[in-house]
C-alpha distance (Angstrom), angle and dihedral (degrees) to the residues before:
residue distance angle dihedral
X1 . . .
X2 3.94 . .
X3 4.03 89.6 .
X4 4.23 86.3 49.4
X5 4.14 90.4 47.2
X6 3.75 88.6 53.3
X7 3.87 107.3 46.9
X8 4.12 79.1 51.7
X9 3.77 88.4 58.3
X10 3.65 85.8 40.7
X11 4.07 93.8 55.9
X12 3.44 92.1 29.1
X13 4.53 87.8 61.1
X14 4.12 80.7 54.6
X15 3.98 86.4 44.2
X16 3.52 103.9 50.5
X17 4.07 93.3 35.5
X18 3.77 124.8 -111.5
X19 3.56 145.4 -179.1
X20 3.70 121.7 -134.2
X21 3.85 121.7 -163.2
X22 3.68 118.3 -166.1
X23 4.35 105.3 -174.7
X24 3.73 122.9 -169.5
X25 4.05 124.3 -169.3
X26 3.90 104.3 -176.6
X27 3.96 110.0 -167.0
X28 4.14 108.5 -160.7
X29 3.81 94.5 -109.4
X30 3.44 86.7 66.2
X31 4.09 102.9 -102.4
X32 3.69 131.5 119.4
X33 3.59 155.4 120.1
X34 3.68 135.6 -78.9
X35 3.63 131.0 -163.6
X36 3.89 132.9 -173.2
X37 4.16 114.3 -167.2
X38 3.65 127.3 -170.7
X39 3.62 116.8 -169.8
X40 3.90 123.8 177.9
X41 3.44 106.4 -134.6
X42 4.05 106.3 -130.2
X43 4.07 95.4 -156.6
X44 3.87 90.3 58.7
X45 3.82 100.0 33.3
X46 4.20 83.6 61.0
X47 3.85 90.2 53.8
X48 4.24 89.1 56.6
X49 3.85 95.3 28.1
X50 4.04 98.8 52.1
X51 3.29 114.1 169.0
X52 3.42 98.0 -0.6
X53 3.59 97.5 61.9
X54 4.23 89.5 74.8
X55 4.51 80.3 52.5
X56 3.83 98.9 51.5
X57 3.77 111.6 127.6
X58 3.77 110.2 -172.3
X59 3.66 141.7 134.6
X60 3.61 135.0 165.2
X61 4.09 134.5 148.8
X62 3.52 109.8 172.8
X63 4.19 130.1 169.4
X64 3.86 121.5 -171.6
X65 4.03 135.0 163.7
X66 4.46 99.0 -143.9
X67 3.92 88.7 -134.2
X68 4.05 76.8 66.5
X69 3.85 94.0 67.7
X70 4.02 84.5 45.6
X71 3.71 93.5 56.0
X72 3.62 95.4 41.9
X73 3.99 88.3 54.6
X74 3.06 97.5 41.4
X75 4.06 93.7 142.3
X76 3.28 82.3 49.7
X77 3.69 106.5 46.3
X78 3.83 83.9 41.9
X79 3.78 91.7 71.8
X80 3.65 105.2 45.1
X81 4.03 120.9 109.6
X82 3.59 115.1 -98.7
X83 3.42 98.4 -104.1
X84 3.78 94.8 56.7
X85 3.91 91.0 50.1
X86 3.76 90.5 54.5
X87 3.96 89.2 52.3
X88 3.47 91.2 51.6
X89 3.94 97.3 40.4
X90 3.84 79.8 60.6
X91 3.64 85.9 74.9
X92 3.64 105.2 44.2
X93 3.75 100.0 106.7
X94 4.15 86.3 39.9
X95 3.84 108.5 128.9
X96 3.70 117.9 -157.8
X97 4.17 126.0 -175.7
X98 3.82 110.6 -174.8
X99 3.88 114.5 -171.6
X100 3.45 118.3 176.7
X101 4.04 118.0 169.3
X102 3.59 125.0 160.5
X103 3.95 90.6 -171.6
X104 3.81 95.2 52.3
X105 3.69 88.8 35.0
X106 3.57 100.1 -127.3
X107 3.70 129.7 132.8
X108 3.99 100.2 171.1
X109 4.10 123.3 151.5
X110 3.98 114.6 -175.6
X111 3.51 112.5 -167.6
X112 4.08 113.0 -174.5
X113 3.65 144.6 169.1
X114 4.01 133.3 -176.0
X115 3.88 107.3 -144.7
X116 3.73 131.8 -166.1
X117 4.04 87.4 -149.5
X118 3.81 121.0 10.7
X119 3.75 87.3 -129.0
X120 4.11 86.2 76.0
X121 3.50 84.7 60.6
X122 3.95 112.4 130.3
X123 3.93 118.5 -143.9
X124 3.58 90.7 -96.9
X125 4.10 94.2 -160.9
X126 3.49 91.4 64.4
X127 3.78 93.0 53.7
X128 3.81 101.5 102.3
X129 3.72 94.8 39.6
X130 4.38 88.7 54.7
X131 3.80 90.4 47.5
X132 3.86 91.5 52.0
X133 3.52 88.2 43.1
X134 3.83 87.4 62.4
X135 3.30 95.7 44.8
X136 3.70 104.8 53.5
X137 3.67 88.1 29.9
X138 3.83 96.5 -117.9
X139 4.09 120.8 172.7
X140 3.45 106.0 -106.6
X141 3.72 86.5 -151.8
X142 3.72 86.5 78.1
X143 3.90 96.9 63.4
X144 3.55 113.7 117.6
X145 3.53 106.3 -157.5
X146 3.59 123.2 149.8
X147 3.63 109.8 -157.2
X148 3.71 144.1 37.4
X149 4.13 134.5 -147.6
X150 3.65 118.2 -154.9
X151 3.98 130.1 162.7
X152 4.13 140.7 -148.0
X153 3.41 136.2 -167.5
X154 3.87 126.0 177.9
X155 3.83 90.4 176.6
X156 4.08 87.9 -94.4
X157 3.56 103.3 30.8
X158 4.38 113.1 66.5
X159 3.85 118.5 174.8
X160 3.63 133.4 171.9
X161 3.62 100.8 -160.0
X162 4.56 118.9 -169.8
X163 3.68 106.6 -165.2
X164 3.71 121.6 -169.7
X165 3.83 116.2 -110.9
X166 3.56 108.6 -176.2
X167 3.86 120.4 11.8
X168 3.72 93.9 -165.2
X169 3.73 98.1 60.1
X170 3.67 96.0 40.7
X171 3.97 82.8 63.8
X172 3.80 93.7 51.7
X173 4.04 90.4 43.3
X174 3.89 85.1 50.9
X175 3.41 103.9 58.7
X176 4.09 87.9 40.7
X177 3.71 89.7 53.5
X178 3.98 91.3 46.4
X179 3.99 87.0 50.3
X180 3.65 91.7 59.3
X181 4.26 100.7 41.1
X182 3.83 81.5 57.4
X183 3.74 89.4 52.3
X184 3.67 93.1 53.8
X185 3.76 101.0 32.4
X186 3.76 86.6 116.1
X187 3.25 104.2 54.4
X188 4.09 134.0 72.7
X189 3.24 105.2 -127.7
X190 4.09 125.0 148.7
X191 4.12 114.2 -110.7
X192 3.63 99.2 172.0
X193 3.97 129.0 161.1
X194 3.68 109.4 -176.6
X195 3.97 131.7 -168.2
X196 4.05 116.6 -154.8
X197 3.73 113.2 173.9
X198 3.89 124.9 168.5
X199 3.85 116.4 -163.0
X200 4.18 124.5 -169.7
X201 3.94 91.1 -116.9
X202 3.71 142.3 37.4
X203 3.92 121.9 -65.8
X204 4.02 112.0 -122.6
X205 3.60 101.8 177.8
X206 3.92 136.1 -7.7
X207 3.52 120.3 -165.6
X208 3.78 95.0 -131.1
X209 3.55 113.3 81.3
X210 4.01 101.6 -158.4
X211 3.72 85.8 53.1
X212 4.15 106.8 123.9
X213 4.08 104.2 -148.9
X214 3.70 115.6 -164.9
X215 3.59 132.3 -93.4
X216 4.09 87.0 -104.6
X217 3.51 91.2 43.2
X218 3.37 95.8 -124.7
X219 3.98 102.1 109.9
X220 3.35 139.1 31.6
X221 4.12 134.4 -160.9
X222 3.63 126.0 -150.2
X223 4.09 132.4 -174.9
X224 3.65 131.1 -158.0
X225 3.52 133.9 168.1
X226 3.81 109.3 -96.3
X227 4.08 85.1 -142.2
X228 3.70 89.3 52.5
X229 3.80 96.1 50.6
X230 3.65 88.6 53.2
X231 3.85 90.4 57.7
X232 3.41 90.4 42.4
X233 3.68 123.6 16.6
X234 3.71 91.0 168.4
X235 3.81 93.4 76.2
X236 4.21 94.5 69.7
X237 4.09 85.4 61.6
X238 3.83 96.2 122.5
X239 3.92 129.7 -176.0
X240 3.83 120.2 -166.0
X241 3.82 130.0 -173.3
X242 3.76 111.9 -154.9
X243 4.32 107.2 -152.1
């Protein structure tokens, strides 16, 4: 059931259009911060909401650290395998802000880590999912996610690599994901997933071509279609070569 109520939040973010921000600031000695941002975008909620948008009662601002859930569950945490406690310490210094407010209009979660090297870096889009997992003392064998994000940096050398977890339920997550763009096909709604990264010397070459680098040379911003990403998570792997 919990695996079902989250791949309809999943296809619901696509259905009810968002914006995700993942930011990157790269120091030389290899630290950092990273920074994912989902914001609901109000104009194209309205066109899927209707008349229901003007009758949405919500509010929500929430702040946690992750190591919090493991603390809190401790008895919990305590009797996990090791190899589940080493996922989870992944996300100890993992800080999430969740505001939802139907009054203010804003729907915004921030979820942000500082690193010492980027190859610490947790999978920050699983972060909610892994802190309810704690909490309600769900297996996490019984995820079914179908893709991975992990990061390198040899102080020339950045990649953002997306490897493919589980062929089988990328198919199934396909074909739902393809169901709902042809819902929505008419309507103008915003379904953008956008990469910001900052390094500490000038780009030279980045292996994405529709990549827009900065006039200093020093950043670079690239767009995809959230519903695209979905399909095909593969297509946000990104190498850059810093001169």
């Amino acid at each position: 059931m919990k695996n079902k109520i989250y791949a309809l939040l999943f296809l619901g973010l696509l259905a009810t259009s968002c914006q995700i921000t993942e930011t990157i600031h790269l120091n030389q000695d290899g630290t950092g911060k990273i920074e994912t941002e989902s914001l609901r975008d109000e104009h194209s909620y309205m066109q899927v909401a209707g008349e229901n948008y003007s009758k949405e009662e919500k509010f929500e601002d929430t702040t946690y650290v992750f190591k919090d859930f493991i603390t809190k569950y401790s008895e919990t945490f305590s009797k996990l395998p090791a190899f589940e406690k080493a996922i989870f310490q992944k996300y100890a210094t993992v800080n999430v802000h969740i505001k939802k407010s139907s009054y203010e209009k804003e729907f915004r979660t921030t979820i942000s880590q500082n690193f010492n090297t980027i190859e610490e870096v947790a999978d920050l889009y699983k972060t909610e999912e892994y802190a309810d997992d704690i909490e309600n003392n769900y297996a996490l064998v019984a995820e079914e996610h179908y893709y991975s994000v992990s990061y390198t940096f040899d102080g020339s050398l950045f990649k953002r690599t997306v490897e493919i977890t589980d062929a089988v339920e990328l198919k199934k997550q396909q074909d739902k994901i393809e169901g709902y763009k042809t819902q929505i096909s008419k309507s103008k709604i915003t379904q953008l997933y956008v990469l910001k990264y900052h390094f500490p010397r000038k780009i030279k070459t980045v292996s994405n071509t529709k990549a827009k680098i900065s006039e200093d040379r020093k950043s670079l911003e690239l767009q995809f279609l959230l519903s695209d990403c979905l399909q095909n998570p593969e297509r946000t792997n990104l190498e850059v070569i810093l001169e």
